[in-house]
C-alpha positions in Angstrom: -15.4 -11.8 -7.7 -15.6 -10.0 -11.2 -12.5 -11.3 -13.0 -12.1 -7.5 -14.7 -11.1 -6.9 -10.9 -8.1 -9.1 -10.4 -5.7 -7.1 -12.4 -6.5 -3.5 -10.7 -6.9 -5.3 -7.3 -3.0 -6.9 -8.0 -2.1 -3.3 -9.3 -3.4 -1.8 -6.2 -2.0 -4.2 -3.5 1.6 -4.3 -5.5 1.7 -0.3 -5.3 0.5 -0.8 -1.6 3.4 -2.8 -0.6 5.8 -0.7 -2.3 4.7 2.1 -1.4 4.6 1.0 2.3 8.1 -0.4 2.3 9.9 2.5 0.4 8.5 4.8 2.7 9.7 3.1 5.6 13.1 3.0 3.7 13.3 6.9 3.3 16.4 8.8 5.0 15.8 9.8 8.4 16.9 13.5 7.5 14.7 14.1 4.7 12.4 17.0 5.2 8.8 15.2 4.6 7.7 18.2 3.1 10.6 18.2 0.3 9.9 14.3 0.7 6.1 14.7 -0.8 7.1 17.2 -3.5 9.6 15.0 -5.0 7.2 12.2 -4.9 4.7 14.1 -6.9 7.2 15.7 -9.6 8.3 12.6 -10.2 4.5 11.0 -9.8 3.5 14.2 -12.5 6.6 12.8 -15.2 5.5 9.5 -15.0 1.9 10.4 -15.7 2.5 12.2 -18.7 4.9 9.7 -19.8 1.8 6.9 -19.8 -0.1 9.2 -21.8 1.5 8.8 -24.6 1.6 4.8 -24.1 -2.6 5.2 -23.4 -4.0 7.8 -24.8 -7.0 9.7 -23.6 -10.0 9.5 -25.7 -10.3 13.8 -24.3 -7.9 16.1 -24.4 -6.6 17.5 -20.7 -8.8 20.7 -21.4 -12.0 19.0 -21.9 -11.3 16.8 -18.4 -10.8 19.7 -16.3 -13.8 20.9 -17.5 -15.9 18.0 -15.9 -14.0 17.8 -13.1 -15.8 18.2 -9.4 -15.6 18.7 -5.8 -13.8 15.4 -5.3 -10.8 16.1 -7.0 -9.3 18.8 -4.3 -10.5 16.6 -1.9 -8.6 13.2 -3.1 -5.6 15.7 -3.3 -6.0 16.5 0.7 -6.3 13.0 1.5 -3.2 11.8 -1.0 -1.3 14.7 0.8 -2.7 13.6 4.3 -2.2 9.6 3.5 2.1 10.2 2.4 2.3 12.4 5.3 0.8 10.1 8.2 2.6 7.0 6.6 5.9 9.0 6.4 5.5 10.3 10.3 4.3 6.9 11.3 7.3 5.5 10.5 9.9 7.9 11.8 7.8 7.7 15.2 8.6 4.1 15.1 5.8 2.3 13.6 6.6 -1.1 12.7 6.1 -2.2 8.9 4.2 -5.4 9.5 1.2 -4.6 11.2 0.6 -0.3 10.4 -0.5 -1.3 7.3 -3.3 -4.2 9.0 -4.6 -1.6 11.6 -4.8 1.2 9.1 -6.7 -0.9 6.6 -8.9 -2.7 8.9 -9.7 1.1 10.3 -10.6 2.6 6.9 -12.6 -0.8 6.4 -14.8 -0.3 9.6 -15.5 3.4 9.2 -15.9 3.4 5.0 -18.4 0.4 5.0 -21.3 2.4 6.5 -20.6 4.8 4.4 -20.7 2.3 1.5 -23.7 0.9 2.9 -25.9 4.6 3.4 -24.5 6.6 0.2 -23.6 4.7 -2.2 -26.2 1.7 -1.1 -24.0 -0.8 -1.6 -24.7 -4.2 -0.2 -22.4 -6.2 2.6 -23.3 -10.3 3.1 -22.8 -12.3 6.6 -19.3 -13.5 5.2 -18.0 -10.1 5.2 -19.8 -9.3 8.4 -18.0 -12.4 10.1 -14.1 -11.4 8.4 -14.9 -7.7 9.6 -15.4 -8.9 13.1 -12.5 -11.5 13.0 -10.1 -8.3 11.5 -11.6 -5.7 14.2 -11.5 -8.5 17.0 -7.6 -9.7 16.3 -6.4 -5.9 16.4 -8.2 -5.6 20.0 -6.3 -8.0 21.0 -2.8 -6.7 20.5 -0.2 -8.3 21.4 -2.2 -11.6 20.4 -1.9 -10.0 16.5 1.7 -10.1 16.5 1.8 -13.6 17.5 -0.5 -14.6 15.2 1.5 -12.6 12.6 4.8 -14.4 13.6 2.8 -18.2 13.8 1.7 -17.3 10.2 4.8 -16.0 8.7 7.0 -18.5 10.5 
């Protein structure tokens, strides 16, 4: 693995597990609309406020300028992400394996798109962990076991 990825990767599953465990922790009577637009007022303040700590090489004017189709559309999936977690868990989803079968989901239906637009390359090791992951969660009840024999 490229050692320039271990400190976003860390970043990235940190934020994950915070992110996954404060949500669970919200009040039960918060609106999850009201929810969402506090989390991005406060998500907004805190960008700006590591601006001045790392500051862009372009000012905000010349980046909206280059900025594309994705953007609205990582927008509706940020929205669409906060919104499923935060329903997930007032419907009752547990916190210890949402997060393995939503991951292991994405994995299986964003490889082959990895793999036709973006050509990116997969190797018979990941083949074999992606049918491990995809074969545990089939199993069910078996995952939750294996979770508890692991975490025990």
């Amino acid at each position: 693995m490229n050692a320039g990825l271990l400190a976003p990767l860390a970043l990235i599953v940190g934020s994950v597990v915070l992110y996954q465990v404060s949500t669970k922790l919200l009040p039960k009577g918060l609106n999850h609309w009201h929810a969402l637009m506090l989390f991005y007022a406060l998500a907004l303040i805190l960008t700006l406020m590591m601006t001045l700590f790392d500051r862009p090489t372009r000012s905000l004017l010349e980046d909206l300028q280059k900025l594309n189709w994705a953007v609205p559309l990582v927008a509706l999936s940020i929205v669409g992400i906060e919104l499923g977690w935060i329903l997930a868990f007032r419907a009752g989803a547990g916190l210890s394996l949402t997060g393995l079968i939503v991951n292991v989901a994405v994995a299986v239906i964003v490889i082959p798109i990895g793999l036709l637009l973006f050509k990116e390359k997969i190797s018979l090791v990941n083949l074999a962990g992606i049918a491990l992951c995809v074969s545990l969660l089939a199993r069910g009840e078996r995952v939750r076991g294996l979770v508890e024999v692991i975490l025990a």
